[in-house]
FILUMFI-62813 format. One record per residue (C-alpha): residue in one letter; z, y, x. Coordinates in nm, 4 decimals, m for minus. Each point is the difference from the previous one (the first is absolute). Layout:
N
<rec a,<Z,Y,X>>
...
! end
This chain:
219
<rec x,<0.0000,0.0000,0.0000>>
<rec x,<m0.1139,0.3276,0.1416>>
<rec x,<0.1534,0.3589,m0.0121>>
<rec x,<m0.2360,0.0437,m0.2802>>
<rec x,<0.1450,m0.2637,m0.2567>>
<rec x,<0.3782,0.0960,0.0925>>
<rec x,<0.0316,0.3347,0.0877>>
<rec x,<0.3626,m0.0389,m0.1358>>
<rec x,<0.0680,m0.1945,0.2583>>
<rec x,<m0.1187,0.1995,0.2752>>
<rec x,<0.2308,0.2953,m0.1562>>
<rec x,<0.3005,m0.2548,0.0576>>
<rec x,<m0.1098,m0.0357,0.3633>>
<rec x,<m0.0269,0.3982,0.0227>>
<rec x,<0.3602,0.0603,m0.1365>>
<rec x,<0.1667,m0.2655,0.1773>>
<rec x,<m0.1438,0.1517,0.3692>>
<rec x,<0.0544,0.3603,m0.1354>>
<rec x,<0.3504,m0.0771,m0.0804>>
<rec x,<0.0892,m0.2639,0.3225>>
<rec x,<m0.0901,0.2957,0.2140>>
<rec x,<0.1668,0.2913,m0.2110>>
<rec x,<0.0425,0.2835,0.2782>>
<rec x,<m0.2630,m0.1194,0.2079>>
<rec x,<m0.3405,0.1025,m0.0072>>
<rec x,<m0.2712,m0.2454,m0.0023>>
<rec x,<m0.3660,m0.0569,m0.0757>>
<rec x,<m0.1315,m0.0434,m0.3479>>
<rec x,<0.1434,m0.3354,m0.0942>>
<rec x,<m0.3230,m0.1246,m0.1984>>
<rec x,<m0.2163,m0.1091,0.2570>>
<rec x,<0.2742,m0.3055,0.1140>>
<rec x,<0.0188,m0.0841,m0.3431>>
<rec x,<m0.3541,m0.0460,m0.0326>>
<rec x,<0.0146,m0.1638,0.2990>>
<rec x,<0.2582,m0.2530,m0.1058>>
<rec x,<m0.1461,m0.0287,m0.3392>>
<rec x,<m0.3000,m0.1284,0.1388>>
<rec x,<0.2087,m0.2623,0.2030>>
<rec x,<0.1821,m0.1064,m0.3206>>
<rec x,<m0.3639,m0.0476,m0.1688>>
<rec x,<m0.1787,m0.2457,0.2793>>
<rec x,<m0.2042,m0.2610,m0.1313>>
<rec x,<0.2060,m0.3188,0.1871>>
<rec x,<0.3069,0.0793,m0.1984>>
<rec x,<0.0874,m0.1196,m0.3288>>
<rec x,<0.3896,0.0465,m0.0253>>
<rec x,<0.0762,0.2403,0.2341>>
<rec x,<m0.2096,0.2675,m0.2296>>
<rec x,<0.0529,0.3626,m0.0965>>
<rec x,<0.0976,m0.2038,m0.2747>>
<rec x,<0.3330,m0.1640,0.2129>>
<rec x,<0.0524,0.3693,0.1547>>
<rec x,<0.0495,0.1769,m0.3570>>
<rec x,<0.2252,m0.2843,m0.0839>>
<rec x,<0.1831,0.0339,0.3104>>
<rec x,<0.0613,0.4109,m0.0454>>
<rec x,<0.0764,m0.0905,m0.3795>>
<rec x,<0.3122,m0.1944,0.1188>>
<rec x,<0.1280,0.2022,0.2622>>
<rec x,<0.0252,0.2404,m0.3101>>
<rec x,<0.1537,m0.2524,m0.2096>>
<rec x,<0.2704,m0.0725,0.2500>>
<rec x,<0.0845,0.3515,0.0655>>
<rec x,<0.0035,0.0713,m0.3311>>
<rec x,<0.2357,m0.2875,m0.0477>>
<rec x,<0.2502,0.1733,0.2753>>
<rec x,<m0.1471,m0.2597,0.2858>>
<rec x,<m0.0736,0.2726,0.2500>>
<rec x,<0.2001,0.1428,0.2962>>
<rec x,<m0.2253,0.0176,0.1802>>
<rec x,<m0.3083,0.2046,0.1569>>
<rec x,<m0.2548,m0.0136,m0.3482>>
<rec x,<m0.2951,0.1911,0.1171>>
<rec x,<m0.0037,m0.2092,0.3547>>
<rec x,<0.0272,m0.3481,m0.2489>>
<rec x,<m0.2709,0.1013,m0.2071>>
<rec x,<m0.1730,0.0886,0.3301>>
<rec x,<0.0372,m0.3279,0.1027>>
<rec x,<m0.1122,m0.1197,m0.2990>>
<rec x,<m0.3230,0.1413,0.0698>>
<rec x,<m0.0625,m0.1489,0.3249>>
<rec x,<0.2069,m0.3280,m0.0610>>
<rec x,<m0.3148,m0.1629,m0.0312>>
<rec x,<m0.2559,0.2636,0.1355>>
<rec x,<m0.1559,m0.2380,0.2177>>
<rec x,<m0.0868,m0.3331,m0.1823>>
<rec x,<m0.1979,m0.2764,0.1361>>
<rec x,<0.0681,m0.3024,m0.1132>>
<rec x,<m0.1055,m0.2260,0.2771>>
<rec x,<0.2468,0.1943,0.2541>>
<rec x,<0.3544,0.0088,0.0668>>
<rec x,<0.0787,0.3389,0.1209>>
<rec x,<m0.0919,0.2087,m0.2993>>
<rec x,<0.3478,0.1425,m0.0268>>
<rec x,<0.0347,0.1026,0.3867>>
<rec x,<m0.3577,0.1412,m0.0589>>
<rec x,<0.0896,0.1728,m0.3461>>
<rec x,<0.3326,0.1251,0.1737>>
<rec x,<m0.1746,0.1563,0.3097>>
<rec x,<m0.2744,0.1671,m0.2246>>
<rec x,<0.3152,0.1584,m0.1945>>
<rec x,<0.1204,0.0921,0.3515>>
<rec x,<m0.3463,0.2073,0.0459>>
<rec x,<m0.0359,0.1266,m0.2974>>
<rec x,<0.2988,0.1382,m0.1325>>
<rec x,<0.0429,0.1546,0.3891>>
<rec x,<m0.3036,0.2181,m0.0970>>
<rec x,<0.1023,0.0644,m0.3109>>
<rec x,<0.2890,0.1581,0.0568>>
<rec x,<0.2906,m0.1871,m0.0090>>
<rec x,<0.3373,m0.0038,0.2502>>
<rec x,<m0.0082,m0.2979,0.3142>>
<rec x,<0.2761,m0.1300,m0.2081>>
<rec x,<m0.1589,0.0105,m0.3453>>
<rec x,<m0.3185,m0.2100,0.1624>>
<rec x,<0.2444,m0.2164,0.1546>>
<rec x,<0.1650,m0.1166,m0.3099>>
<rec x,<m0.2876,m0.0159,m0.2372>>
<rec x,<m0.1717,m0.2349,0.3006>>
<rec x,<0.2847,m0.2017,m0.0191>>
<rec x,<0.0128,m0.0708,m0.3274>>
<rec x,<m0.3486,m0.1037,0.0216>>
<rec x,<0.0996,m0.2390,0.2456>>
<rec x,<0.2682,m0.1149,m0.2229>>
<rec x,<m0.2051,m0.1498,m0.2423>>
<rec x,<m0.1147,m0.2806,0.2588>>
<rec x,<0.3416,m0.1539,m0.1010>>
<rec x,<0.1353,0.1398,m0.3273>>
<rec x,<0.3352,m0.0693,0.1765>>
<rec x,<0.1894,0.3708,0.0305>>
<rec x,<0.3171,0.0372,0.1709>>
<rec x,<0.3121,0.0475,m0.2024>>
<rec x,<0.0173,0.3437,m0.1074>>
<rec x,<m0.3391,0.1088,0.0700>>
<rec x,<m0.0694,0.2123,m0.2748>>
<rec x,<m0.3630,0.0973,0.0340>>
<rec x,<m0.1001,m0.3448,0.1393>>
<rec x,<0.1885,m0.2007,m0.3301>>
<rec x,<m0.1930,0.2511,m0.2736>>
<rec x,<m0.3262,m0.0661,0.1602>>
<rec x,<0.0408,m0.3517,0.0569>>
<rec x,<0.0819,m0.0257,m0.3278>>
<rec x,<m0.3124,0.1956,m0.1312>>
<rec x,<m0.2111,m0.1972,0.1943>>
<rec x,<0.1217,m0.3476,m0.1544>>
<rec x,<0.0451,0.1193,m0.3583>>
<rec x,<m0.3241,m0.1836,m0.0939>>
<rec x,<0.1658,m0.3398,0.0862>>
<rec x,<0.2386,0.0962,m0.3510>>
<rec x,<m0.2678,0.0958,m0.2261>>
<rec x,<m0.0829,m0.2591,m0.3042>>
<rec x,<m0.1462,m0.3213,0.0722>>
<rec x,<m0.3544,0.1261,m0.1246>>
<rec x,<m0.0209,0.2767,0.2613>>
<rec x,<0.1732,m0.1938,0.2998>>
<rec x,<m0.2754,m0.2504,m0.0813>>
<rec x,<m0.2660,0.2679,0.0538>>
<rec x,<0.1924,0.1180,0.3570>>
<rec x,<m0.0282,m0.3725,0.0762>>
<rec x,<m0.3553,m0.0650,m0.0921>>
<rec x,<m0.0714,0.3672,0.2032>>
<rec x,<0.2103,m0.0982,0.3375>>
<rec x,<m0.2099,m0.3399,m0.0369>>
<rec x,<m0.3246,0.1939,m0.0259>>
<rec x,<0.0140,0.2205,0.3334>>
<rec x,<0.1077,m0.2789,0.2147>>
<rec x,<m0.3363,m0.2203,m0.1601>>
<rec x,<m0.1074,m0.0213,0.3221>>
<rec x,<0.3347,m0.2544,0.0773>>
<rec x,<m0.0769,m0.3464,m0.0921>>
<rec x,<0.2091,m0.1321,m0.3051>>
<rec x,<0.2267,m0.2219,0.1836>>
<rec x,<0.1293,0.2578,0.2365>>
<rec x,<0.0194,0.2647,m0.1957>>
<rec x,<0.2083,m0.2137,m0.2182>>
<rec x,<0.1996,m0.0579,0.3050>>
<rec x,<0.0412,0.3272,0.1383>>
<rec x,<0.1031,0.1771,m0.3837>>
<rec x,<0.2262,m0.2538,m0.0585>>
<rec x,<0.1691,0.0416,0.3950>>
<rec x,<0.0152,0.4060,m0.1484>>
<rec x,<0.1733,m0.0899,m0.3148>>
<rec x,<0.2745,m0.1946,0.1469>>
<rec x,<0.0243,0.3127,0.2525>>
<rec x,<0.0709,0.2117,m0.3240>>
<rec x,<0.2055,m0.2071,m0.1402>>
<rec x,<0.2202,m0.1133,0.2853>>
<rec x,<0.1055,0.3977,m0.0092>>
<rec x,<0.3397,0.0531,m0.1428>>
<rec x,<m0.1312,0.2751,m0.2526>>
<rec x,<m0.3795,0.0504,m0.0498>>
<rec x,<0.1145,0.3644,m0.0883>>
<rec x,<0.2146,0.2190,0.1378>>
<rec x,<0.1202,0.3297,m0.2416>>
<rec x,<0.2503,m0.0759,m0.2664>>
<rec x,<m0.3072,0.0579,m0.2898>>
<rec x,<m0.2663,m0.2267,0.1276>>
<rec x,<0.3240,m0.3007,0.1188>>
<rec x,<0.0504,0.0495,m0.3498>>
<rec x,<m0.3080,0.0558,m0.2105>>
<rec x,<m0.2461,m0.2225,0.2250>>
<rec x,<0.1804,m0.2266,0.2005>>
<rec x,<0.0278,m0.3377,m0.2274>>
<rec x,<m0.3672,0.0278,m0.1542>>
<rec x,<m0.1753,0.0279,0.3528>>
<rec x,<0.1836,m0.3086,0.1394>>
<rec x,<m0.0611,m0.1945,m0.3194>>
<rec x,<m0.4221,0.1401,0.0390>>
<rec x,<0.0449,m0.1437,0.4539>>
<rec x,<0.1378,m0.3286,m0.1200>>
<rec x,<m0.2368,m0.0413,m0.2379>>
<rec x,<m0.2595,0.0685,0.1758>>
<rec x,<0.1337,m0.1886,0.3202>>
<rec x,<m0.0024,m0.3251,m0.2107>>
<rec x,<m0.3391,0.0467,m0.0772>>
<rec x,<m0.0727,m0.0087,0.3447>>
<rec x,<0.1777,m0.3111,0.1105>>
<rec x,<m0.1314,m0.3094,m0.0103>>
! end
C-alpha cells in the first residue's frame, strides 16, 4: 500500500517524528515515511504488511490507553515503524538490518544519540520478544507486536496461512519444523506479554491459538 491509498497513515508517521523530537529541529518528516511505507508494501511479504504495521500502532494505543505505558511512546511507536522495516524472508538478520536503518534514519531526522539508541534497540528486541523485567518501552512493544497471536481463531488462521505464504520458498517438511521449533520458543516464555492489560486481556487466547497450532504441526 502506497502513500496514496493511506495517507492517514503517513500523518501518524509525521506526528509521531514531530513529537519524538519536540525542541529539535529536523527535516520534513514525510519523505522517511514514504520511504518506510514503501518497505512495508514489498511484494515478498504477506504478513509483515502495512497491514501488520497499522495493527501494531493500533495497540500501542490500546495499551496506553489502558494505563500500560511508562515508558518513551513516540520512540515505541518509532520502533514500531522500523520493527520490521527490512523484511526478507529468506534472511536472518532483518532485525539488525531494520535496527541499523532506524539508526540512520532517525540520526538525520533529527532525533537525540539517545533517542536513536533506544528506538534501535527496541527494534532489536523484537528478535526475542523476551524484555527484561521492568522494561517499560520494550514490554508495550513486544506486546504490540504479538497481539495478532490473541485475535479469534478466524484471523490467527489468516496470520498462519500468511507467515506460511512468504516462506513458500521452504519446503513443507522444514518449514513445519522450523515454525513449530518457534512456537515452543513462545511458549516456553513465562508470559507471552508483558503490561498488566495485554497479561490480562491476551495472554490465555494466544497460548490456546500456539498450542493449537503446534499440534497441528506434530506428527
Amino acid at each position: 500500500m502506497t502513500e496514496a491509498q493511506d495517507p492517514a497513515l503517513l500523518q501518524r508517521w509525521n506526528a509521531t517524528l514531530r513529537a519524538a523530537r519536540t525542541g529539535h529541529e529536523g527535516p520534513d518528516p514525510a519523505p522517511y515515511g514514504r520511504n518506510l511505507l514503501a518497505r512495508w508494501a514489498e511484494p515478498q511479504r504477506r504478513y509483515h504488511t502495512v497491514d501488520h504495521l497499522r495493527a501494531v500502532l493500533d495497540r500501542i494505543d490500546e495499551l496506553a490507553d489502558q494505563g500500560g505505558t511508562g515508558g518513551e511512546l513516540e520512540l515505541i511507536r518509532l520502533a514500531a515503524w522500523f520493527h520490521d522495516a527490512v523484511y526478507r524472508p529468506e534472511r536472518s538478520e532483518n532485525e539488525e538490518r531494520s535496527a541499523t536503518l532506524a539508526e540512520k534514519a532517525l540520526a538525520e531526522a533529527g532525533l537525540t544519540p539517545h533517542e536513536v539508541a533506544e528506538v534501535a534497540r527496541l527494534v532489536r528486541l523484537t528478535v526475542t520478544h523476551d524484555p527484561a523485567e521492568g522494561d517499560a518501552n520494550g514490554e508495550l512493544l513486544c506486546d504490540a507486536d504479538l497481539a495478532i497471536l490473541a485475535t479469534d481463531e478466524d484471523t490467527y488462521g489468516g496470520y498462519v496461512r500468511a507467515v506460511r505464504e512468504e516462506y513458500g520458498f521452504v519446503p513443507e517438511d522444514a518449514f513445519r519444523q522450523g515454525r513449530a521449533a518457534v512456537l515452543r520458543q513462545l511458549l516456553a516464555l513465562p508470559r507471552l506479554f508483558r503490561t498488566p492489560y495485554g497479561a490480562a486481556a491476551w495472554e490465555s487466547r494466544a497460548r490456546r491459538n500456539l498450542e493449537r497450532e503446534l499440534a497441528g504441526l506434530e506428527p
